[in-house]
GUKEVO-619595 format. One record per residue (C-alpha): residue number from 1; residue in one letter; chain; y, z, x. Coordinates in Angstrom, 2 decimals. Layout:
// residues N
{NUM,'A','A',{Y,Z,X}},
...
***
This chain:
// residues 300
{1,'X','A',{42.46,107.63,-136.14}},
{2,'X','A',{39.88,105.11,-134.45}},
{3,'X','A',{40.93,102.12,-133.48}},
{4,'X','A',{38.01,98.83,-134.04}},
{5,'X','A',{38.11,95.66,-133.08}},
{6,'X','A',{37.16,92.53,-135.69}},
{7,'X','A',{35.16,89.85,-134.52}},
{8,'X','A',{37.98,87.34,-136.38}},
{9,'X','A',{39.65,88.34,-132.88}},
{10,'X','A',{36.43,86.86,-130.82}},
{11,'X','A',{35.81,83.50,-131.97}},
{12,'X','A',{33.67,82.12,-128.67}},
{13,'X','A',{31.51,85.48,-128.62}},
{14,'X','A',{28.24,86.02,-130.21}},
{15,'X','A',{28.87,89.80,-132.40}},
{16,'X','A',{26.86,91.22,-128.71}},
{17,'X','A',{29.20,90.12,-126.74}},
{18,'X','A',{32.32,90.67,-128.92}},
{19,'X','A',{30.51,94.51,-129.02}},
{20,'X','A',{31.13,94.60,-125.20}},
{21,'X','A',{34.60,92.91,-125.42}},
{22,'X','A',{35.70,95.82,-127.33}},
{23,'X','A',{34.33,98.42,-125.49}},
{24,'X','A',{36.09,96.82,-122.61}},
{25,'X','A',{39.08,96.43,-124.03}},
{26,'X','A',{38.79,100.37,-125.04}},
{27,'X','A',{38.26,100.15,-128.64}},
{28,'X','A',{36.30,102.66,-130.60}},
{29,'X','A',{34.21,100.58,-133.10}},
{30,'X','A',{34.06,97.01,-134.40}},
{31,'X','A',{34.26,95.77,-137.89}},
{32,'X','A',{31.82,92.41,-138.07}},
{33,'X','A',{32.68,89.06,-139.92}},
{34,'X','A',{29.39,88.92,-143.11}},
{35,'X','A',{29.21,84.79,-142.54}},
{36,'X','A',{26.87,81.73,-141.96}},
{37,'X','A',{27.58,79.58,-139.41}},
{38,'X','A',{30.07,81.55,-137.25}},
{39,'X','A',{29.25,82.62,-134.20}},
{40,'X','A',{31.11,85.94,-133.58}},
{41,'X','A',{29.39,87.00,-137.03}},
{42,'X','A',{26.29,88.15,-139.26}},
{43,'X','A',{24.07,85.59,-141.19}},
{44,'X','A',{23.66,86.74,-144.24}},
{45,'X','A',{20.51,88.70,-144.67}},
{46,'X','A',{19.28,88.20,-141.58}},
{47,'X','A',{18.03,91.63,-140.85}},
{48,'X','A',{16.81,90.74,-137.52}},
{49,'X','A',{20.30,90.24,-136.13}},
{50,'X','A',{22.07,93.22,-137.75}},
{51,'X','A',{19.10,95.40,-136.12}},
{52,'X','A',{19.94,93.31,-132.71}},
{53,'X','A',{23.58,94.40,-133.34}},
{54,'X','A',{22.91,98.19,-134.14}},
{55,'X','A',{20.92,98.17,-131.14}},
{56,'X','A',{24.04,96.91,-128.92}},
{57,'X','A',{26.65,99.07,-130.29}},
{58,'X','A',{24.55,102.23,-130.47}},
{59,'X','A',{23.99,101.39,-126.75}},
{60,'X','A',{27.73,100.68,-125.60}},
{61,'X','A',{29.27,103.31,-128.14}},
{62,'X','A',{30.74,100.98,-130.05}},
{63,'X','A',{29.69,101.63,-133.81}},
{64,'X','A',{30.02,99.12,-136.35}},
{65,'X','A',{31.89,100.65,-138.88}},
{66,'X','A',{32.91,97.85,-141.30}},
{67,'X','A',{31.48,94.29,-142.78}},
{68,'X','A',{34.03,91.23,-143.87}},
{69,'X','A',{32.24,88.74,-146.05}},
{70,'X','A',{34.10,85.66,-147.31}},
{71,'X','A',{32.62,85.49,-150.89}},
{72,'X','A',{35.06,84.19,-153.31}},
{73,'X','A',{33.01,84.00,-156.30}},
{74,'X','A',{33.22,87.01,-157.86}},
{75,'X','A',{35.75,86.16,-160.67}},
{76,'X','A',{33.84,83.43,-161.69}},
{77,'X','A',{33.53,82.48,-165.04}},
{78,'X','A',{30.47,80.30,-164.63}},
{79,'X','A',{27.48,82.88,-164.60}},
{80,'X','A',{25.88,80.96,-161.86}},
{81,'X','A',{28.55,81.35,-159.39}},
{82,'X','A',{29.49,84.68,-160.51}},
{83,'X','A',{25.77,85.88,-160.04}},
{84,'X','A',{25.76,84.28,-156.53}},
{85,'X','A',{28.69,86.19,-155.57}},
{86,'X','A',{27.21,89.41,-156.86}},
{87,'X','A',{24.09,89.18,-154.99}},
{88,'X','A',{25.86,88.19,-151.79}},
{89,'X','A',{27.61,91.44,-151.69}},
{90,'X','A',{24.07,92.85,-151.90}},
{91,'X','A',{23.57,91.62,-149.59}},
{92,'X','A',{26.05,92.92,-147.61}},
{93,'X','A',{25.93,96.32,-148.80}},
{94,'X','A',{22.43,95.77,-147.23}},
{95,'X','A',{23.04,94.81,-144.23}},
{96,'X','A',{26.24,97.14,-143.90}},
{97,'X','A',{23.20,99.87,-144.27}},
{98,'X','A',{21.39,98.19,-141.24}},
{99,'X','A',{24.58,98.10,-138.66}},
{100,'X','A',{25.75,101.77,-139.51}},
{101,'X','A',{28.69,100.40,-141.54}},
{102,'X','A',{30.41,102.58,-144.76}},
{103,'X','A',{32.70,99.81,-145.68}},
{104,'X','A',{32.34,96.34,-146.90}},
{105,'X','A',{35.81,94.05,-147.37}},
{106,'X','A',{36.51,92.15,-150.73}},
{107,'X','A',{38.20,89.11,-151.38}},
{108,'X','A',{39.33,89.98,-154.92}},
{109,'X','A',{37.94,86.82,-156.06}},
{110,'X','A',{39.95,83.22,-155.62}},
{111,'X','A',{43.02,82.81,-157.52}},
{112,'X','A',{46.42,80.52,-157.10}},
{113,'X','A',{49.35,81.26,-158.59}},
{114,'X','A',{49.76,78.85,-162.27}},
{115,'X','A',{45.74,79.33,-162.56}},
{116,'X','A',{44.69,79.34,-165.69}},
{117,'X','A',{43.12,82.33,-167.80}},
{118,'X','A',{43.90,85.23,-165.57}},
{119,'X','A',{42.68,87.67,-167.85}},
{120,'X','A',{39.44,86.29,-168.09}},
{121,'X','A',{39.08,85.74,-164.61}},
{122,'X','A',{39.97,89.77,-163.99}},
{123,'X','A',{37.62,90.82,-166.62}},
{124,'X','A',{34.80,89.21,-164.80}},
{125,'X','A',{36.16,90.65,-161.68}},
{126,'X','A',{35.83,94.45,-162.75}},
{127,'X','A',{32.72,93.78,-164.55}},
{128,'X','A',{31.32,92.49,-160.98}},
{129,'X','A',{32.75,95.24,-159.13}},
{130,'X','A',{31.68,97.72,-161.60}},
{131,'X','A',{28.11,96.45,-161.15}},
{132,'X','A',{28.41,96.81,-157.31}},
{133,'X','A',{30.01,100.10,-157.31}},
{134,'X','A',{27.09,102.41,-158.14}},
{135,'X','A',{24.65,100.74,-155.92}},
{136,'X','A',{27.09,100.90,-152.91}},
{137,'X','A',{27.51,104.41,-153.71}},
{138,'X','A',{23.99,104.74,-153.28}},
{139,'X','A',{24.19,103.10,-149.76}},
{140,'X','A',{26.93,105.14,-148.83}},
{141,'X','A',{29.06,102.18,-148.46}},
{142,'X','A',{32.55,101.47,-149.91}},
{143,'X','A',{33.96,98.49,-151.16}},
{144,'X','A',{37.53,98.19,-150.07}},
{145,'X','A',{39.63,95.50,-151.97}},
{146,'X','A',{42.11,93.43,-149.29}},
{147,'X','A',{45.88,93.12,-150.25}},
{148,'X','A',{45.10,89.08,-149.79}},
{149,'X','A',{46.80,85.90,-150.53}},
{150,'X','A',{45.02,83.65,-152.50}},
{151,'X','A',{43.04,86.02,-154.26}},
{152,'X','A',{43.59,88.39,-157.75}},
{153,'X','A',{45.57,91.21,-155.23}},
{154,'X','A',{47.96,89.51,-153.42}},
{155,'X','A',{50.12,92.12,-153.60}},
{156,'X','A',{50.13,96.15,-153.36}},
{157,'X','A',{50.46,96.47,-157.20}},
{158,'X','A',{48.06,94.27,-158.09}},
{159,'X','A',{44.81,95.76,-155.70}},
{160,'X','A',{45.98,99.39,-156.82}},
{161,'X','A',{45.79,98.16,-160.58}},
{162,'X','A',{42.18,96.77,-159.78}},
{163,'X','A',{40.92,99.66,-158.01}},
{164,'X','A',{42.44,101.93,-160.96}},
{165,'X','A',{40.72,99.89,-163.16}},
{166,'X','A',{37.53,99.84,-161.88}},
{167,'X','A',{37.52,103.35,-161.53}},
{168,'X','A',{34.53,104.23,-158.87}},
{169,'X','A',{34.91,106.30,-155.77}},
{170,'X','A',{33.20,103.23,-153.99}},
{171,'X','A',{36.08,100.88,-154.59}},
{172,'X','A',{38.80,101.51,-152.64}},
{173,'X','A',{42.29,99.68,-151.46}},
{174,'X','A',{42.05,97.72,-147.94}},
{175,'X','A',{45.45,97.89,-147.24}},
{176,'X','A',{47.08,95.21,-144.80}},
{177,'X','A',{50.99,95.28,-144.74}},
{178,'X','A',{50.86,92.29,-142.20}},
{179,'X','A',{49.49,90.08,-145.27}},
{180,'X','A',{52.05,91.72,-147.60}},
{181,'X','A',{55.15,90.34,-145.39}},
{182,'X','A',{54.55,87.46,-144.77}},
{183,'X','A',{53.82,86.96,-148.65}},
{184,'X','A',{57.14,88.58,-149.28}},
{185,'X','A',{55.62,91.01,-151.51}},
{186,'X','A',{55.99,95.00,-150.77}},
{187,'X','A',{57.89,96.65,-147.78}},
{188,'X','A',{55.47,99.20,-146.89}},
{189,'X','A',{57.30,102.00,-148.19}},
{190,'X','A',{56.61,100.48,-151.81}},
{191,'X','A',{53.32,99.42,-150.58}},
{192,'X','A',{52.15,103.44,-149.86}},
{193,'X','A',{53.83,104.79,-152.47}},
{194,'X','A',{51.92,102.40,-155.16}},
{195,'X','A',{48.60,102.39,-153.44}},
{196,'X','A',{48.48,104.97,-150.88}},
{197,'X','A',{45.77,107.48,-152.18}},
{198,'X','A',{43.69,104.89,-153.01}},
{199,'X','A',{43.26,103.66,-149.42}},
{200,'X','A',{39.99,103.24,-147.60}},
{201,'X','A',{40.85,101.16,-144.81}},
{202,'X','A',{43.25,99.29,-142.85}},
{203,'X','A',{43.51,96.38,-141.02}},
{204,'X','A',{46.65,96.05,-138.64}},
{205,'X','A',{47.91,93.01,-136.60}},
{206,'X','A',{51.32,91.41,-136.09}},
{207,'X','A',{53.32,88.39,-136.55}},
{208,'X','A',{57.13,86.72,-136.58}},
{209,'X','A',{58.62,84.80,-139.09}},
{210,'X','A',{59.78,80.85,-137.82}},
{211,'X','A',{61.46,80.96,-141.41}},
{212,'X','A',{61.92,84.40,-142.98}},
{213,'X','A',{63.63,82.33,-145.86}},
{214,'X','A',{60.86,80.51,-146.61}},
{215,'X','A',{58.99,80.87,-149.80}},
{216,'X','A',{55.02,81.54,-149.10}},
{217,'X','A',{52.22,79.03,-149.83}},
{218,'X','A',{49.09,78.73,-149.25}},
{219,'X','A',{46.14,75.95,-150.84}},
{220,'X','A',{43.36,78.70,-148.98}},
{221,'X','A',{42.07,81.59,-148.82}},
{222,'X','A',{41.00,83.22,-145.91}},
{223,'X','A',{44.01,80.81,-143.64}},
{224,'X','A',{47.34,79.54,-144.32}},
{225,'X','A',{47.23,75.96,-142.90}},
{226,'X','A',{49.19,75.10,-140.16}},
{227,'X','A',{51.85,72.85,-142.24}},
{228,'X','A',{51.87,75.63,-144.52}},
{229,'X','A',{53.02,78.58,-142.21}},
{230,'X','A',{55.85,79.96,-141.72}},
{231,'X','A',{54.89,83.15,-139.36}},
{232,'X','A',{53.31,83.28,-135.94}},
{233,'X','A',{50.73,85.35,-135.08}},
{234,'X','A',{51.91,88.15,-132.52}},
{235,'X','A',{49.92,90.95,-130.21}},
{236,'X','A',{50.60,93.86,-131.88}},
{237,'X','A',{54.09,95.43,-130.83}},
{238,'X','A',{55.47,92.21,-130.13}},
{239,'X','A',{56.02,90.82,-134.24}},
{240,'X','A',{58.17,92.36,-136.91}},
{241,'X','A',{55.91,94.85,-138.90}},
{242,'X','A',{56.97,98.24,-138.43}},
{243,'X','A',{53.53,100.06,-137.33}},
{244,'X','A',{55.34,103.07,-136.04}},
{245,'X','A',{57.20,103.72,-140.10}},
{246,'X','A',{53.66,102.48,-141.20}},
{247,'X','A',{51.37,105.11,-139.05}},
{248,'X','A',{53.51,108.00,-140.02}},
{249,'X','A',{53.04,107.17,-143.40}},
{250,'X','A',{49.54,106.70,-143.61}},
{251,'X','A',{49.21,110.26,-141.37}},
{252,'X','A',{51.63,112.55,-144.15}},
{253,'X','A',{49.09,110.46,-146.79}},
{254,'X','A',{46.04,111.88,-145.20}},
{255,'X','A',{44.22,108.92,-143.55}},
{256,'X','A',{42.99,109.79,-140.74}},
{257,'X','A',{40.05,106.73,-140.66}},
{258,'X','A',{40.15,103.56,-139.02}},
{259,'X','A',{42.58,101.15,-138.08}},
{260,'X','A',{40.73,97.38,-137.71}},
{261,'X','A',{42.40,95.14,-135.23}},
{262,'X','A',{42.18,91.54,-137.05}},
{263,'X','A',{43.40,89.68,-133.98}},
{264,'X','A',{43.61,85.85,-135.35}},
{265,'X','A',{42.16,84.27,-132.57}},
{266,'X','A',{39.65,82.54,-134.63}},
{267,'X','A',{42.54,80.68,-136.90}},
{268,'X','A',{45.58,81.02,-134.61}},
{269,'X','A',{44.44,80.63,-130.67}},
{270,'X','A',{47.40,78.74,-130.04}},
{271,'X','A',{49.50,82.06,-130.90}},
{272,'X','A',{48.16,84.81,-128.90}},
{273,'X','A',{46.59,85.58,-125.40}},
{274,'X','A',{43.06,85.61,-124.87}},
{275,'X','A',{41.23,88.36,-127.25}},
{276,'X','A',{40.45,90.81,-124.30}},
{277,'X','A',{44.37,90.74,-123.42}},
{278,'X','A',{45.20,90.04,-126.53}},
{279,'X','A',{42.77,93.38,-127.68}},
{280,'X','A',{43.79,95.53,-124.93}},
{281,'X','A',{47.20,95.60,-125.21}},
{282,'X','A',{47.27,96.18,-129.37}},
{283,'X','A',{45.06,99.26,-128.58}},
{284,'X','A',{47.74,100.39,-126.23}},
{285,'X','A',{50.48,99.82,-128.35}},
{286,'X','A',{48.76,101.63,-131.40}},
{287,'X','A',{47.69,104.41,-129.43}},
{288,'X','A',{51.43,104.77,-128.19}},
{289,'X','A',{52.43,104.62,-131.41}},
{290,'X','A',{49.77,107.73,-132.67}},
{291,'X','A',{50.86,110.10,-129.57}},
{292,'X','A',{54.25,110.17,-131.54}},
{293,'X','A',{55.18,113.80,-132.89}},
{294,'X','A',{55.83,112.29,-136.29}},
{295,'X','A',{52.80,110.28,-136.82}},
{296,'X','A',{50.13,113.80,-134.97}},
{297,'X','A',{51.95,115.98,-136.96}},
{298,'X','A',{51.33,114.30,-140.46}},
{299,'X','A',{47.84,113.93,-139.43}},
{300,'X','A',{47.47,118.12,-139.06}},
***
C-alpha cells in the first residue's frame, strides 16, 4: 500500500511546499484539498496551478493521486444549486486529469439528522452522481463517496447503499473508520463486512475520546466545532482506532491502494505536533503496522 499525505495536514503551506513536506516526511504521494481561498489547496479551475503542481510532484516523486473538494450541493433540490454542484465536480474531474489524480472525494451532499424529505434529497443525489459517473469514467477518475458526518453517508451502511445504488464502476466507497467512531456508528469489522468490496480509498488518522459516552453532534460539515467535540485529534498510533485489526482487513479484502494521511492540522492545530512531525511519525507507525505477517500475507 502507498502511503499520501493530504494537504488538510499542511495548513501554512502553499500545495508546492506541502509536495516537499511530504516527500520529507517520506510519504509516497499527496492527495490535494479542490478549494478557493485555502492556501495548501487548488482553485478551482485554475489550470495554471494544477500544471504548477504536476510539475512539482513529478519532480520530487511525489504524485498526486487524489482531489478533496468541499461541494455540498449535490442533493439539492433547487436546480440552481444542484447544477452548480454538478459542474464543480467537473471541474474537478478536470483538474484531477491535470495533477495525475484517479480519485476525486465526495461529500454525499449536506444532510442533518430530522431534515426534511430525505428521499427526495437522495434521489437528486444518485441522479447527480449518475450524471458524473460516465464522464469520470472517461477521465479515468473515480468518485469515492466519504463515510462523513453531516452528509447522506454518515455511516458504513448508508455510503455502501449509495454506491449500490448508483451502480457505476466510477463510484466507489471512501472509507474512513476514524469518522465512523467518533460518530458511534460501525466498529470496523461491521464497517468491512458491509462495504468492503466497494472500497476505493482510504483515509486514516487518529483520535481519543474526552467523552466516549457522549452522543455525537455536529451543526457542520467538513468540522465538528470546538464546543461540539468530544474526541481529540491524535498522531496516528497514539488514539484509539485499531489500524493494525483495520490493515489486515483491508489486505485479506484485496486493497492494496492508498492509504491518505488526513492529519487535522488545518481544524485541530491545538491537538497535534507540527505536520512534518506530526506526518513523519504516522508514516512510521503505518508502515510498522504493514511489515506485520498478518497484514503482508493478506495482501499476497
Amino acid at each position: 500500500m502507498r502511503l499520501a499525505g493530504h494537504t488538510l495536514g499542511t495548513p501554512e503551506q502553499t500545495v508546492p511546499e506541502a509536495l516537499a513536506l511530504f516527500e520529507a516526511a517520506g510519504l509516497d504521494a499527496a492527495e490535494v484539498i479542490y478549494q478557493d481561498g485555502y492556501r495548501s489547496g487548488l482553485p478551482l479551475r485554475d489550470r495554471r496551478c494544477a500544471e504548477e503542481a504536476r510539475r512539482v510532484s513529478e519532480g520530487l516523486g511525489v504524485p498526486i493521486v487524489g482531489m478533496t473538494p468541499y461541494t455540498t450541493g449535490i442533493n439539492a433540490l433547487d436546480e440552481g444549486e444542484w447544477r452548480t454542484a454538478v459542474d464543480e465536480f467537473r471541474g474537478a474531474i478536470e483538474i484531477a486529469q491535470i495533477v495525475g489524480a484517479d480519485r476525486v472525494r465526495v461529500y454525499a451532499g449536506s444532510w442533518r439528522p430530522g431534515d426534511r424529505d430525505h428521499g427526495v434529497h437522495w434521489k437528486r443525489m444518485v441522479a447527480a452522481l449518475r450524471t458524473l459517473a460516465p464522464e469520470a469514467s472517461d477521465a479515468g477518475v473515480r468518485l469515492c463517496v466519504e463515510n462523513h458526518f453531516g452528509t447522506m453517508t454518515q455511516s458504513a451502511a448508508e455510503t455502501a447503499r449509495l454506491v449500490r445504488e448508483v451502480n457505476h464502476a466510477a463510484v466507489r466507497v471512501l472509507y474512513d473508520q476514524a469518522n465512523l467512531t467518533f460518530t458511534h456508528d460501525e466498529p470496523y469489522e461491521e464497517a468491512l463486512r458491509i462495504q468492503g468490496d466497494l472500497v476505493g480509498h482510504v483515509h486514516v488518522k487518529d483520535l481519543v475520546f474526552t467523552d466516549p459516552e457522549a452522543p455525537f453532534q455536529a451543526s457542520e460539515t467538513a468540522r465538528v466545532a470546538p464546543s461540539e467535540r468530544a474526541v481529540r485529534s491524535r498522531v496516528v498510533g497514539d488514539g484509539v482506532v485499531p489500524w493494525g485489526g483495520i490493515l489486515s482487513s483491508l489486505s485479506a479484502l484485496g486493497y492494496d491502494d492508498v492509504l491518505s494521511l488526513e492529519y487535522e492540522y488545518r481544524w485541530h492545530p491545538e491537538d497535534l505536533p507540527e505536520p512534518v512531525v506530526g506526518f513523519a511519525r504516522s508514516a512510521a507507525a503505518l508502515r510498522a503496522v504493514l511489515a506485520r505477517p498478518s497484514v503482508a500475507e493478506g495482501a499476497r
